[in-house]
C-alpha positions in Angstrom: 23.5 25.6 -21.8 24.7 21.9 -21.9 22.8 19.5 -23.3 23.0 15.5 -22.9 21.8 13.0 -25.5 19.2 11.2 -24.1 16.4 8.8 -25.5 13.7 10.7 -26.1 10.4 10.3 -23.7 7.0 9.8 -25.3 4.1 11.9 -24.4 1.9 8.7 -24.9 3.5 6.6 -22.5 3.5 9.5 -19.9 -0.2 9.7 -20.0 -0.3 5.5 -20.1 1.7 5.7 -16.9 -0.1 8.6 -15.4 -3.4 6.9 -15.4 -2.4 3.5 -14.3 0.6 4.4 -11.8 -0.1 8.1 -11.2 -1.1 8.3 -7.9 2.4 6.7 -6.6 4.2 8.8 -9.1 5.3 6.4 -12.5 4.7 8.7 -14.6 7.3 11.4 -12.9 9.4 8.2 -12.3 9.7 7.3 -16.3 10.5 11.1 -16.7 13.1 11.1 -15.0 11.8 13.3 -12.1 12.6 10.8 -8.8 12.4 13.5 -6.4 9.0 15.0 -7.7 7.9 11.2 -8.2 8.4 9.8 -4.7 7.0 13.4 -2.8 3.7 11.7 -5.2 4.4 8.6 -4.0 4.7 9.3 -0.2 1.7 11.9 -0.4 -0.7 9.3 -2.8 -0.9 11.8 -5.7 -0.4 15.0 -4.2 -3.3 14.1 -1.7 -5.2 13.2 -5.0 -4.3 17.0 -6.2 -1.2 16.8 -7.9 -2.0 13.6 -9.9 -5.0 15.8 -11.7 -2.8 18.7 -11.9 -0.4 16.5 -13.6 -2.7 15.7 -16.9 -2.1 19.4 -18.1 1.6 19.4 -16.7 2.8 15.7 -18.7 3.7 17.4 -22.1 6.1 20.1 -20.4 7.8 17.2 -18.0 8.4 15.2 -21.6 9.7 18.5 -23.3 12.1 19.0 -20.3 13.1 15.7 -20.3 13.8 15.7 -23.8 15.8 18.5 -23.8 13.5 20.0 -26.5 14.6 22.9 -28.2 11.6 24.7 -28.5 11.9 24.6 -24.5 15.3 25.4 -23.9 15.0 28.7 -26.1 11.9 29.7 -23.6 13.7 28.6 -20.4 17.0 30.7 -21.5 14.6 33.1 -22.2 13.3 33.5 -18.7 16.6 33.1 -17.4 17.4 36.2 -19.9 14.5 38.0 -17.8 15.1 37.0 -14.4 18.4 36.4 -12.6 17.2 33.9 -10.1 13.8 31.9 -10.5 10.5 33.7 -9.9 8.5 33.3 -6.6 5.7 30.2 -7.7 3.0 29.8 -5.4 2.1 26.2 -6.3 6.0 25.5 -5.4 6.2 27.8 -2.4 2.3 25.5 -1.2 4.0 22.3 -1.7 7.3 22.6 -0.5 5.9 24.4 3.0 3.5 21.5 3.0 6.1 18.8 2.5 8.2 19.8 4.9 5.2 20.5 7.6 4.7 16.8 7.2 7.9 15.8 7.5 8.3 17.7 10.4 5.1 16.2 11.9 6.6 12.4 11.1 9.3 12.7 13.3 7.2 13.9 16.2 4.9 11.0 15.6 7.2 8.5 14.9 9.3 8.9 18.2 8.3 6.6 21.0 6.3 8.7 23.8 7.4 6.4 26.1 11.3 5.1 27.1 12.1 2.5 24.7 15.2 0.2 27.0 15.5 3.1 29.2 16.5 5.7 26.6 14.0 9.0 26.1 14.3 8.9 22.7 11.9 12.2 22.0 15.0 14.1 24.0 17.2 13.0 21.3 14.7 12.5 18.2 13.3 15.9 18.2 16.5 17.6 16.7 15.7 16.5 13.8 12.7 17.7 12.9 13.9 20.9 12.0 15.9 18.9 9.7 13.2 17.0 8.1 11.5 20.3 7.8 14.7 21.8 6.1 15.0 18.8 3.7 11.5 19.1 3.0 12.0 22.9 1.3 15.0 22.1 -0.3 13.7 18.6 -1.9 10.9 20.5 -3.7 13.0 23.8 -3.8 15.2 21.1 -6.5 12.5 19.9 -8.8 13.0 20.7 -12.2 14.8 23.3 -13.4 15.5 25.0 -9.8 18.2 24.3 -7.5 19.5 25.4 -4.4 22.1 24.6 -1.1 20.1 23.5 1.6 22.3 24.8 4.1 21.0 27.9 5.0 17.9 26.8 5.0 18.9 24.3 7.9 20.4 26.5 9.5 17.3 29.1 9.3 15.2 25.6 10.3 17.4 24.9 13.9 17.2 28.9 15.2 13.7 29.1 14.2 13.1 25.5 15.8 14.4 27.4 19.2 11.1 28.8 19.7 9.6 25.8 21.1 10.8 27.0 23.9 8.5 30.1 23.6 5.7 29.1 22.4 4.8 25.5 23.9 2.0 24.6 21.2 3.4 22.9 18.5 1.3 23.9 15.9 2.7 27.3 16.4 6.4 26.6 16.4 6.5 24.0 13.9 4.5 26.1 11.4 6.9 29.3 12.3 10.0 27.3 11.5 8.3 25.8 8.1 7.4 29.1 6.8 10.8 30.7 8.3 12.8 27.5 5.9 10.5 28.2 2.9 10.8 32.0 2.8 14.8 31.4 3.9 15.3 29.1 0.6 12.9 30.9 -1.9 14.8 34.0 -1.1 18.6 33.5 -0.7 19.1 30.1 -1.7 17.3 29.2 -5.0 18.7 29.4 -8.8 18.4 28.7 -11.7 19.7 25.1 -12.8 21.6 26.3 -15.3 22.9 22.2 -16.6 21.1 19.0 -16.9 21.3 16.8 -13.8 23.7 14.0 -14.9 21.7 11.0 -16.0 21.9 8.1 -13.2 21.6 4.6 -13.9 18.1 2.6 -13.5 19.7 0.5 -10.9 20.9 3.6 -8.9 17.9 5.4 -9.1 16.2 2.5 -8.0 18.4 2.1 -5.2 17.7 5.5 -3.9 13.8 5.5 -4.2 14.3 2.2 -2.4 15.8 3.5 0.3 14.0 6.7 1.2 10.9 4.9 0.9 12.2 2.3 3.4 13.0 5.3 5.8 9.2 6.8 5.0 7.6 3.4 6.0 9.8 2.8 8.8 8.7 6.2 10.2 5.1 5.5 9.7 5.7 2.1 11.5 7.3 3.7 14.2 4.9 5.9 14.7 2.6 3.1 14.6 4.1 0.3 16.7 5.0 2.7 19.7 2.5 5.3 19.8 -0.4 3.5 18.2 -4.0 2.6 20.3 -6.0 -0.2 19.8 -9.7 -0.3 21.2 -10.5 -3.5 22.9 -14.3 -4.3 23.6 -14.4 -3.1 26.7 -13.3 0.4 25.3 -9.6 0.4 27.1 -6.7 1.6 24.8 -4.0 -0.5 24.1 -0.5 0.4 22.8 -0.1 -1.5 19.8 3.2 -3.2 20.9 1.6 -4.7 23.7 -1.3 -5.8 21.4 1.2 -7.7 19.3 3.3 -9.4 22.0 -0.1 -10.8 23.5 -0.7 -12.0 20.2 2.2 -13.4 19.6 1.4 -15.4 22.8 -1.8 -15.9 22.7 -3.3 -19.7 21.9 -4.5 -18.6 18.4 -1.1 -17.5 17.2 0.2 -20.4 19.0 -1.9 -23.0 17.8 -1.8 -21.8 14.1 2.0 -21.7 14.2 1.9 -25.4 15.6 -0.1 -26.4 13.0 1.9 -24.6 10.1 5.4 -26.8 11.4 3.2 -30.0 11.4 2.1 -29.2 7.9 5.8 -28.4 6.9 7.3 -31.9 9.0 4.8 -33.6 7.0 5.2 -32.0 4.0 9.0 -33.3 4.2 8.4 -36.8 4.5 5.3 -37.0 2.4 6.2 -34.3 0.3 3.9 -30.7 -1.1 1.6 -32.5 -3.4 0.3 -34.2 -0.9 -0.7 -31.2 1.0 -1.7 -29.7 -2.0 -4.0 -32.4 -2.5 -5.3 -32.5 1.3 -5.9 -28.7 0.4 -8.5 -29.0 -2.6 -9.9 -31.8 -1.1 -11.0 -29.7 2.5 -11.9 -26.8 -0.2 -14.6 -29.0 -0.9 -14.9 -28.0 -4.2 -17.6 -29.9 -5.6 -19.2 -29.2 -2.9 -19.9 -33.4 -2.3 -19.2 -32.5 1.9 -21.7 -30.0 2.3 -24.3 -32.1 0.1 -24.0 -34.9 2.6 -24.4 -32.1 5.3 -27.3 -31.1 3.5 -29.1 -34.6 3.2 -28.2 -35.7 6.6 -25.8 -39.1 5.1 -22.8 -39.9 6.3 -20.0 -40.0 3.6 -19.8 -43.9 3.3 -23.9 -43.7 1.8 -24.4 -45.6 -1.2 -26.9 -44.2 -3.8 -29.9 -45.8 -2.5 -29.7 -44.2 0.8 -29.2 -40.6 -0.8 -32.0 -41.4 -3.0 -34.1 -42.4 0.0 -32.8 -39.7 2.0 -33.6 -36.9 -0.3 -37.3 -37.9 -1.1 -38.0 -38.1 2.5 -36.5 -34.3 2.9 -38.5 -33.0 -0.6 -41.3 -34.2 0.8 -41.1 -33.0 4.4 -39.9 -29.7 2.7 -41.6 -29.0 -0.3 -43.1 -25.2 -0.6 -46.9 -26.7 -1.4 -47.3 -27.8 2.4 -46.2 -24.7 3.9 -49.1 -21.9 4.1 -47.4 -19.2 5.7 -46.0 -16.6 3.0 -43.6 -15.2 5.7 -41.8 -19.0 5.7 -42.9 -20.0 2.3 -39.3 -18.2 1.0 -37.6 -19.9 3.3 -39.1 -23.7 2.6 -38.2 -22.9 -1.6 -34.7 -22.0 -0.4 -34.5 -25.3 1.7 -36.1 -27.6 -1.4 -33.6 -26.3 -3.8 -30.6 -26.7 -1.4 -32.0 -30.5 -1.0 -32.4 -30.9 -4.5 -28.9 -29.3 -6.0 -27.1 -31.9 -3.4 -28.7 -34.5 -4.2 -27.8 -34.0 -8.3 -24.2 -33.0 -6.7 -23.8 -36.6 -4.5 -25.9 -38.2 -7.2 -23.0 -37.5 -9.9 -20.3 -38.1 -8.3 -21.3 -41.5 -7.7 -22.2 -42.2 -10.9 -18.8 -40.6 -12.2 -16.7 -42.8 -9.5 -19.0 -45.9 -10.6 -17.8 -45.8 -14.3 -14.4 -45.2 -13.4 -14.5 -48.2 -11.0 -15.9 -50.0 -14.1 -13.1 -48.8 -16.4 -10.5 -49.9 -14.0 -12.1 -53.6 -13.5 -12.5 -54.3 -17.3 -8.8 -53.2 -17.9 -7.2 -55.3 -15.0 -9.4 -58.2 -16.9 -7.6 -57.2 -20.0 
């Protein structure tokens, strides 16, 4: 059996990646498994499953990936024993599972309606049974097993033909999944025999990129032309319709007004000073909702807070009020009065010595 020099995986780092990324499938993705780690990353886990399978599986992935020897003399072993790989009911679960979802994500993700005047689910619906095919074989080629998907397919499209038969779904679609996952663990799987040949990071990147680019865009397929939203009257409405009266509706409108004005005077003015507009209506000090609070208007000098706010402790103060049941309510009130009257009360004395500074070194 050929073997390729490769940098050695650490079992430690598996682990580290498994329990911070393992639910998308990092730790699979740093061994080297792609295929195994985006079926994780598509399913969140393995539906939670397969990421706590995973902790008892990590040192066997790193032994395979490292080409241990130890592991090689038990795989030729078992290759020694059996001709072809033996049935495994955890694969033969998954990869009927997979491809039962696969299947199902075409159905969903064609438009039920005509989309420009095409009936797209007339032309769409071939290929499930070749999303259920790909499915068996993706899983079918995880590891140390390998197989032509062809026959599979094949199996898949005169299996698929019974649709036609039976008109639930349910029943064809599981007939043709278990038709493609018997077809390939029977006549099509085999031992892998040589390492796959080590791919770049940038290719193998490229690749998870792009199949996870076609998983979303069937989820927002399915979501954008089949998708319901309930209104407040209770009417269902598809979800494109939703989002082209958004699009036009005078919130969307407005907001998108007001995000070009921002940007126009951004230009001429330039970002700091939005940036500086932006902390000032944050109001972080909270000095705008302290002269909310006291009733003043923002141009009050200290003498008017000061008046202001022993006019409200007074009319407010818990002492006067009798009723338990409003008691709470007046403390609350006296303590709001009082933190903004410390809150205005600083910041005046703050902008009063800087004032000061400023005067004495003009004089200087």
């Amino acid at each position: 059996m050929e073997v390729n020099n490769i940098k050695p995986k650490s079992v430690i780092w598996a682990y580290v990646c498994w329990l911070f990324g393992g639910i998308l499938g990092l730790h699979l993705f740093y061994l080297e498994r792609d295929a195994h780690a985006f079926l994780t990353w598509s399913t969140l886990g393995g539906y939670g499953l397969g990421w706590l399978a995973d902790i008892t599986k990590i040192p066997r992935y790193v032994r395979d990936c490292n080409n241990d020897q130890k592991f090689l003399a038990e795989l030729v072993e078992r290759m020694r024993r059996n001709s072809k790989p033996p049935f495994s009911t955890s694969r033969f679960i998954s990869a009927i599972t997979v491809s039962y979802m696969w299947g199902q994500l075409i159905m969903l993700a064609i438009p039920e309606e005509e989309i420009g005047g095409i009936n797209w689910n007339s032309i769409f619906h071939w290929f499930i049974p070749l999303a259920v095919a790909l499915g068996v074989w993706v899983v079918g080629n995880i590891g140390r097993e390998q197989g032509k998907p062809w026959l599979t397919i094949a199996v898949s499209y005169l299996t698929y033909l019974s649709r036609w038969y039976f008109f639930d779904e349910n029943i064809w679609l599981t007939l043709m999944v278990f038709s493609a996952g018997l077809t390939f663990d029977t006549f099509s799987k085999e031992w892998r025999r040589t390492p796959k040949k080590k791919k770049s990071l940038t290719r193998r990147v490229t690749v998870l990129f792009f199949c996870a680019v076609l998983y979303c865009g069937l989820w927002s397929s399915y979501f954008y032309f089949n998708g319901k939203i309930t209104d407040s009257n209770g009417d269902e409405i598809p979800v494109h319709e939703a989002l082209h009266h958004f699009f036009t509706s005078p919130w969307w409108t407005d907001l998108k007004q007001s995000l070009y004005d921002t940007y126009v005077y951004a230009q001429h003015h330039g970002w700091y000073e939005i940036w500086k507009q932006i902390i000032d209506l944050s109001d972080l000090q909270g000095e705008q909702n302290s002269y909310k609070v006291l009733g003043v208007s923002p141009t009050a000098g200290q003498s008017e807070i000061t008046a202001r706010y022993r006019a409200l402790s007074r009319e407010f103060h818990p002492d006067k009020v009798k009723d338990p049941d409003k008691q709470r309510e007046a403390q609350e009130r006296f303590m709001e009065i009082q933190q903004a009257y410390e809150i205005l009360s600083n910041i005046k004395s703050k902008r009063r010595r800087k004032n000061k500074k400023s005067v004495r070194e003009d004089e200087l």
